[in-house]
C-alpha positions as CSV (number, residue, x, y, z in Angstrom):
1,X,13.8,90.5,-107.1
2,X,11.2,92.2,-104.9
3,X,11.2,95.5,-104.3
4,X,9.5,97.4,-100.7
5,X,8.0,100.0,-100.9
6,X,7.4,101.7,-97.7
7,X,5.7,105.2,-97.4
8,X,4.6,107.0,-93.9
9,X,1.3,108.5,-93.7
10,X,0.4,111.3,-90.9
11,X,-2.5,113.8,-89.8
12,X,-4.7,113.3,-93.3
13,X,-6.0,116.8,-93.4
14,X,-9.4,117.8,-94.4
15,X,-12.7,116.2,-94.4
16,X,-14.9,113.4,-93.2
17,X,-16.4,112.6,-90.0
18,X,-17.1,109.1,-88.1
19,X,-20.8,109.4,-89.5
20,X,-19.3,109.9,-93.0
21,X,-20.9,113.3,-93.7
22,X,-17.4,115.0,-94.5
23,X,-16.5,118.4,-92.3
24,X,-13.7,121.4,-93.1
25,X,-10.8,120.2,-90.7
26,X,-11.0,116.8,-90.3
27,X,-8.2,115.2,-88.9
28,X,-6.9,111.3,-89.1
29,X,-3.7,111.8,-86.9
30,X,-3.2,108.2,-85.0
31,X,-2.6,109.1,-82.2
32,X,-5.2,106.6,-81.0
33,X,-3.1,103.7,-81.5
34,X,-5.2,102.1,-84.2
35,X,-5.3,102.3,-88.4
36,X,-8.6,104.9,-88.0
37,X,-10.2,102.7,-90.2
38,X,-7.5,102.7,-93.2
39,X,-7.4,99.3,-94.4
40,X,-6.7,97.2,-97.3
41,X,-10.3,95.3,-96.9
42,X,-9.2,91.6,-97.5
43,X,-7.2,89.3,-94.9
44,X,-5.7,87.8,-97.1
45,X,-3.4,90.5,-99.0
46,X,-0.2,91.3,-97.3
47,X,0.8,94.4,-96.2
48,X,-1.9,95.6,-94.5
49,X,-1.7,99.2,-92.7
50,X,0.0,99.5,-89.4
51,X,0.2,102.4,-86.9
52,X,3.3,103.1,-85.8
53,X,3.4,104.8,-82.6
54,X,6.9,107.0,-82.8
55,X,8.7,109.3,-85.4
56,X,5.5,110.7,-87.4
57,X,6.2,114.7,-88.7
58,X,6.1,115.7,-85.2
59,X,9.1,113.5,-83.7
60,X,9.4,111.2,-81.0
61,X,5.7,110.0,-79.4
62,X,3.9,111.0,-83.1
63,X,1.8,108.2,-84.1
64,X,2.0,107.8,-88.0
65,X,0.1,104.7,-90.3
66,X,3.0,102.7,-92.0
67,X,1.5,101.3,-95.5
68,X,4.0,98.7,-97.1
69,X,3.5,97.3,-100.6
70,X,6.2,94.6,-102.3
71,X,6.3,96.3,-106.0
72,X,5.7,93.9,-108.7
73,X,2.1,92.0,-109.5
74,X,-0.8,91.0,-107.3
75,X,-1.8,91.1,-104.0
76,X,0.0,93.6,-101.9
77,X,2.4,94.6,-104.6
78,X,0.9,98.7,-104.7
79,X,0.8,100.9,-101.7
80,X,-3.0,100.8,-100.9
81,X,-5.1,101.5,-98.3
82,X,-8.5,102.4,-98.0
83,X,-11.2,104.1,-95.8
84,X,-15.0,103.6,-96.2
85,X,-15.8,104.9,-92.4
86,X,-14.9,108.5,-91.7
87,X,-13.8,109.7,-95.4
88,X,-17.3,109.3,-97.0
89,X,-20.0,111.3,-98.0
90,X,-20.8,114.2,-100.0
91,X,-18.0,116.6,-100.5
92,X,-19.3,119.1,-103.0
93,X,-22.0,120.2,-100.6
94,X,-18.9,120.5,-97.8
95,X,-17.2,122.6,-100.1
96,X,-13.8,120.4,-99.9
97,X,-12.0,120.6,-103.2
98,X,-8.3,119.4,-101.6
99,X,-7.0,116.9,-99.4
100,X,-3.8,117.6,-97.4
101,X,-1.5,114.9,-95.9
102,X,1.9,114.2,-94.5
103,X,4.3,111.5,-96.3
104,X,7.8,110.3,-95.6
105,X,9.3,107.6,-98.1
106,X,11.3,105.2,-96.4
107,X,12.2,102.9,-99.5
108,X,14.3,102.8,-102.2
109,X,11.9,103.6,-105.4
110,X,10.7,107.3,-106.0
111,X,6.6,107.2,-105.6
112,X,4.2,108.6,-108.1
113,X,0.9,108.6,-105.4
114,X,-2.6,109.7,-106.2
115,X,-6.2,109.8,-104.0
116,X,-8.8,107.6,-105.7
117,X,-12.1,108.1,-104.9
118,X,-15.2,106.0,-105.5
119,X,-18.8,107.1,-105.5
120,X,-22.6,107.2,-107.7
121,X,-20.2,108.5,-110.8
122,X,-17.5,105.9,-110.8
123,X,-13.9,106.1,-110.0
124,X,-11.9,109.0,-110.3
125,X,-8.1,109.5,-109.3
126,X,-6.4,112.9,-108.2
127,X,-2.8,114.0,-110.0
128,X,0.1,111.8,-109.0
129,X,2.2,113.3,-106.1
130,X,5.8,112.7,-106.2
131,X,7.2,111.0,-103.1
132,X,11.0,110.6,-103.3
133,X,13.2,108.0,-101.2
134,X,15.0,109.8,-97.7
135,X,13.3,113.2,-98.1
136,X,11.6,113.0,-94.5
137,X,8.4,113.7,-93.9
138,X,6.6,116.3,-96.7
139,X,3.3,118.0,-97.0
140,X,1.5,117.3,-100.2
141,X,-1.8,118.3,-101.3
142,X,-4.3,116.6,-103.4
143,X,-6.6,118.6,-105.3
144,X,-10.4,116.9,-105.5
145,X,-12.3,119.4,-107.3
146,X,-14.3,118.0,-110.1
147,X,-12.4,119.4,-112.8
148,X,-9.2,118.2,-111.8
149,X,-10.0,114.5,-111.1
150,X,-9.3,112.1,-113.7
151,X,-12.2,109.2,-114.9
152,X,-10.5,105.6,-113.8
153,X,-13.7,103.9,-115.0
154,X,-16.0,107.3,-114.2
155,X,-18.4,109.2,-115.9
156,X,-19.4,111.7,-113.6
157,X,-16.7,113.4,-111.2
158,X,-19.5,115.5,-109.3
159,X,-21.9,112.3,-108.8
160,X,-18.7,110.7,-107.0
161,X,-18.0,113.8,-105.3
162,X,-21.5,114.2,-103.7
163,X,-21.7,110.5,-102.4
164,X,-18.2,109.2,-101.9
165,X,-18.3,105.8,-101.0
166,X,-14.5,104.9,-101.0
C-alpha cells in the first residue's frame, strides 16, 4: 500500500540571502511563482517541490511550496527538499540560532519534521517538529543553535554552522 504524504510549506522565516551570506529576516514566501530554489536535486526522484499559487497561511492568492513524498523506501518516499542558493553561509557570525516556518499537513500520517543542515563539520539535524493531519496551516520553530543540533554523521555543529552548504 503507498502512503502520501503531503505537507505545505509557506514564508520560511529567517536567514539567507541570494548571495548565500545569511541575513536576520529573510524571507522565502513564493509569491514569485517559482520553488525559490527548494529542490530535490535529481530528475529523476519523484515528487519534486511545487509552488502552489492559492491557499498558503494567508488565504486565497498566498503562494505556498507543496512538497509530496510516497512513504515507504527509496526515491521520493521522505518529504525532502533542499536549498543550496539563498539558505547558505555562515550563520553563527549572523547570529541566527532559529528558523521559523509555516506548515499545513494535508495527508493522512502525523509528521515528525526536522531542518538538516550540511556544512565544514558534517550533518547535523534540528529536533523533530510534529505536524499532524487537518490542523491547517501552523507556525513552528526550529532551533539551530549549536547546542541543540544533533550530529547525523557530524563532528562539529559550529563548523557547519559557519559555512552551511545545504
Amino acid at each position: 500500500m503507498r502512503t502520501l504524504f503531503t505537507f505545505f510549506v509557506s514564508m520560511l522565516i529567517l536567514t539567507g540571502s541570494a548571495t548565500g551570506a545569511p541575513i536576520q529576516g529573510q524571507v522565502d514566501d513564493f509569491q514569485d511563482g517559482t520553488t525559490e530554489n527548494w529542490t530535490i536535486g535529481r530528475p529523476f526522484i519523484p515528487n519534486a517541490p511545487v509552488n502552489v499559487a492559492s491557499g498558503g497561511p494567508l488565504g486565497a492568492g498566498d503562494a505556498y511550496l507543496s512538497v509530496t513524498s510516497s512513504g515507504g523506501f527509496g526515491p521520493g518516499s521522505k518529504p525532502v527538499t533542499y536549498n543550496t542558493v539563498q539558505w547558505t553561509g555562515d550563520y553563527l557570525t549572523a547570529g541566527i540560532d532559529a528558523i521559523r516556518m509555516d506548515l499545513n499537513n494535508s495527508g493522512n500520517s502525523t509528521l515528525a519534521l526536522r531542518l538538516l543542515l550540511d556544512g565544514g563539520g558534517g550533518r547535523f539535524h534540528t529536533s523533530a517538529v510534529t505536524l499532524t493531519p487537518g490542523g491547517g496551516w501552523q507556525s513552528a520553530t526550529f532551533s539551530i543553535a549549536p547546542g541543540n543540533l544533533i550530529a547525523s554523521g557530524g563532528f562539529n555543529a559550529n563548523a557547519t554552522l559557519s559555512g552551511v552548504t545545504r
